[in-house]
C-alpha positions as CSV (number, residue, x, y, z in Angstrom):
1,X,20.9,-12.0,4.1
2,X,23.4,-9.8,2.7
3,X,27.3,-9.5,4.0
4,X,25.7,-11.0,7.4
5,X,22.6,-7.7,7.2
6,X,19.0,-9.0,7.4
7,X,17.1,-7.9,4.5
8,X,13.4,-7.0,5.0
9,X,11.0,-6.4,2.2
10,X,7.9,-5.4,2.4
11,X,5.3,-4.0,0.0
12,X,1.8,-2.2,-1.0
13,X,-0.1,0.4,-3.2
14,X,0.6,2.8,-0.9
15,X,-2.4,4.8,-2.2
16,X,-3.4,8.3,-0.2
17,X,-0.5,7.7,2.2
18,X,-2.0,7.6,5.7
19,X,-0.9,6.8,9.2
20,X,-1.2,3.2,9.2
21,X,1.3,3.0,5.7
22,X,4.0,4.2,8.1
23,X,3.3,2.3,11.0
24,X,3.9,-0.5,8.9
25,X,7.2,1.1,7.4
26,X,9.0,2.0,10.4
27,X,7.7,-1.6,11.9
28,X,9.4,-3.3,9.2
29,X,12.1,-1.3,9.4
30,X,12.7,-2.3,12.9
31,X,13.2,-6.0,12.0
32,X,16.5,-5.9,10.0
33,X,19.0,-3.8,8.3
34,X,18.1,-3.2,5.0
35,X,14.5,-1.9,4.0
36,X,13.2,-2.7,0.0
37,X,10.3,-1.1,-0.6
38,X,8.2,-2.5,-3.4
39,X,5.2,-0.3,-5.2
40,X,2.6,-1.6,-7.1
41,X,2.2,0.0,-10.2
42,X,-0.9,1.4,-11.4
43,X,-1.7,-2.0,-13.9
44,X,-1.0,-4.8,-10.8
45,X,-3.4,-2.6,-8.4
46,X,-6.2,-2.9,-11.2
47,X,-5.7,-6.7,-11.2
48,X,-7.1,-6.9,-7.5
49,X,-8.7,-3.9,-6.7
50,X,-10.1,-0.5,-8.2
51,X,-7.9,2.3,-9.9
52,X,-5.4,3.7,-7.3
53,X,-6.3,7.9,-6.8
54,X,-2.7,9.0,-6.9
55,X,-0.9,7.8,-9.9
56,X,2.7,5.0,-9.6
57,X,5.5,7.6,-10.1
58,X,4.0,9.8,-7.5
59,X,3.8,6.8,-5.2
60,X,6.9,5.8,-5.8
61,X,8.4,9.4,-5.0
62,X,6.8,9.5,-1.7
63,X,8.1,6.6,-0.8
64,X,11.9,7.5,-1.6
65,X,11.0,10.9,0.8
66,X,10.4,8.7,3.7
67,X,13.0,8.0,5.9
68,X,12.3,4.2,6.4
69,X,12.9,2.6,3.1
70,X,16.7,2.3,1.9
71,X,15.7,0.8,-1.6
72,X,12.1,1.7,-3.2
73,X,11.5,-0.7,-6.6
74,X,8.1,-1.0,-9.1
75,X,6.2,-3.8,-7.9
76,X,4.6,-5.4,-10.9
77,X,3.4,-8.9,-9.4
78,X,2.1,-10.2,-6.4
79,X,4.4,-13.5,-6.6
80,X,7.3,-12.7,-5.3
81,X,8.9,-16.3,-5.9
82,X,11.0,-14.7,-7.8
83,X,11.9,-11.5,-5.5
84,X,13.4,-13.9,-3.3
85,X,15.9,-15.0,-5.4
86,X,16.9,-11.7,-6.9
87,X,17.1,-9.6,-3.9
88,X,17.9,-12.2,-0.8
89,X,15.3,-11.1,1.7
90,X,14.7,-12.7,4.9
91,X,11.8,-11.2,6.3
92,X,8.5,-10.0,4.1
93,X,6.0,-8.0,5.9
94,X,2.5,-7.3,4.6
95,X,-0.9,-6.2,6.4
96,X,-3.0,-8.6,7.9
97,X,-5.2,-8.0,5.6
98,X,-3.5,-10.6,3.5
99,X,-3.1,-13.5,6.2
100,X,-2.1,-16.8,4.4
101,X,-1.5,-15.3,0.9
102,X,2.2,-15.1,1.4
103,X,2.9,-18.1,3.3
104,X,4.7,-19.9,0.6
105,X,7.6,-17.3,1.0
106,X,8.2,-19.5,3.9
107,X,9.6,-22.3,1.9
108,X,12.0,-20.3,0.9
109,X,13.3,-19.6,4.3
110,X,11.5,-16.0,4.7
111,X,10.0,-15.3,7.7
112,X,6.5,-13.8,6.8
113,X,5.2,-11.7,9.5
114,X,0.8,-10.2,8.9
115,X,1.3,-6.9,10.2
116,X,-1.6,-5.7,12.6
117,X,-3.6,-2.9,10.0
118,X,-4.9,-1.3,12.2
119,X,-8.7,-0.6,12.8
120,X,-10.2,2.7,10.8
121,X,-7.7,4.0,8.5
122,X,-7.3,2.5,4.7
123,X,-7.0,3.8,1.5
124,X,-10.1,2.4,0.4
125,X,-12.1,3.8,3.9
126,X,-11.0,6.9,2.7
127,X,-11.6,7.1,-0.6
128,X,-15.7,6.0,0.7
129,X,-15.3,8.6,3.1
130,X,-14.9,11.1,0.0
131,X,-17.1,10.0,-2.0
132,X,-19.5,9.5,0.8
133,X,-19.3,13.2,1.4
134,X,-18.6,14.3,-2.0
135,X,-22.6,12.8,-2.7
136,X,-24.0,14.4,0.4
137,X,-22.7,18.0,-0.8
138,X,-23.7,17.3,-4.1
139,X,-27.2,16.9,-2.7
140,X,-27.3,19.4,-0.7
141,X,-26.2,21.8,-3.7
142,X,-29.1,20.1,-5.8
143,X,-31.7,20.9,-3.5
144,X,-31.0,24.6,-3.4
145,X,-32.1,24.8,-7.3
146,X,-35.1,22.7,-7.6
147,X,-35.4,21.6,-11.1
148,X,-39.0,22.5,-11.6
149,X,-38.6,26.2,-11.4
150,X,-38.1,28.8,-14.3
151,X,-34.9,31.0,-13.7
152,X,-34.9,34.1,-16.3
């Protein structure tokens, strides 16, 4: 808490910005005053997961456009031991996709709330959906010029 205002953080990759990224904003938005932002750059997301498709400093802009967020900051660790202590948060929200990774925020007097995802939508469901479809064209494109024939 800060001069009696409930500080909420809450974090992500924030990759391909979709639909369930800002039910999640304006959800933790709605439990306090102040909304921090964290962004994980490019080099923490390669740690736990594959390259993200839109680079950090874009991410990090589209966050500041969004009206949920008062304070958007470079993420560079998942421990946020430390994140406690330097910006007083009482509340960290995260997708429920990460149930129980977090809960030793508690012992330092956060409340950790596992944000419902969501069924469907994700970064990573979308980037398959592209590249799902990406290889279906490219067959389809292969099979109009059959390799075996002679073009003059």
């Amino acid at each position: 808490m800060i001069a009696n205002k409930t500080v909420v953080y809450t974090s992500g990759t924030f990759d391909m910005l979709h639909y369930n990224h800002i039910k999640m904003l304006e959800y933790a938005r709605s439990l306090g005053d102040i909304l921090i932002v964290g962004v994980n750059t490019d080099e923490l997301v390669v740690s736990y997961k594959t390259v993200p498709i839109i680079p950090f400093e874009e991410r990090i802009a589209l966050m500041k456009a969004l009206k949920y967020p008062d304070i958007v900051i470079p993420q560079h660790s998942l421990d946020h031991t430390d994140k406690v202590k330097k910006l007083n948060f009482d509340v960290f929200v995260v997708g429920d996709d990460w149930v129980g990774k977090f809960d030793y925020l508690k012992e330092q007097g956060v409340s950790v709330v596992y944000f419902p995802y969501g069924q469907g939508i994700s970064s990573s469901s979308l980037k398959q959906k592209i590249y799902d479809e990406y290889e279906k064209y490219q067959k389809k494109a292969d099979s109009h010029f059959p390799l075996d024939i002679d073009i003059k």
